[in-house]
N, C-alpha and C positions, 0 to 999 in steps of 0.2 A: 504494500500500500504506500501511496508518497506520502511524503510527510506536509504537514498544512504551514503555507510562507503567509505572513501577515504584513501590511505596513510600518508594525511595530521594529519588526526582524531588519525587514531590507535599512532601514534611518539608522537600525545601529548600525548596521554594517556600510551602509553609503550613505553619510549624514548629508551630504549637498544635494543629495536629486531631490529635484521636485518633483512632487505627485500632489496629484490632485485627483478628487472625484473616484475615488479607490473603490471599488466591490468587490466581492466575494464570488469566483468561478468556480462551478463543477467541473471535474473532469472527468467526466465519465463515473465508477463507481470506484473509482482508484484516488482521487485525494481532489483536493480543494486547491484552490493558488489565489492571488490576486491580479486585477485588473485596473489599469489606471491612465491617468491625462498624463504626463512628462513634458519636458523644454527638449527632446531628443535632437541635438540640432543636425543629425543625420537625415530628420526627417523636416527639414523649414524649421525646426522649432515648438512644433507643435506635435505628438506621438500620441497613440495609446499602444501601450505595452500590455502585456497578460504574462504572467511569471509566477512558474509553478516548479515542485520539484519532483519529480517520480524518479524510484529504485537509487535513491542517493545523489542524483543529478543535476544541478539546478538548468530551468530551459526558461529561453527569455526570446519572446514573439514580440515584436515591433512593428509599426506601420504608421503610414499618414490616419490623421484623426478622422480624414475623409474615409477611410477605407473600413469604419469601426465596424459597421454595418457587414461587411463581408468577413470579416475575421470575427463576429461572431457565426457566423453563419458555418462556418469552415471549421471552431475549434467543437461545435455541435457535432460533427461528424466523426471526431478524434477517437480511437480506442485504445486502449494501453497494455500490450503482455509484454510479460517477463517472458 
């Protein structure tokens, strides 16, 4: 099962990002992550990231804020095996 990343977690570990607008994601029935706004400036400046951790891993999905709408559409489809 992954283990559950919070907003609390990532501030310790990366106190400068900014996040905003954070929610709580399923992944399927394998563990939980967070979802957020960021300054990514890979991305103009403006991201939503989704950052979760399955089997020991941390995975970090990024995209235009524009694109929010299809990345969740796309992580709705995700399944997880070991």
């Amino acid at each position: 099962e992954g283990s559950v990343l919070t907003k609390e977690r990532v501030m310790a570990d990366i106190p400068d990002l900014v996040i905003s607008d954070v929610q709580e994601v399923e992944l399927g029935s394998n563990g939980r992550g967070i979802a957020f706004k960021s300054d990514n400036e890979a991305f103009g400046g403006s991201s939503r990231e989704v950052w979760f951790v399955f089997s020991g891993q941390l995975y970090q999905v990024s995209t235009y804020i524009k694109n929010d709408p299809l990345l969740q559409a796309v992580l709705g489809t995700w399944q997880f095996k070991r």
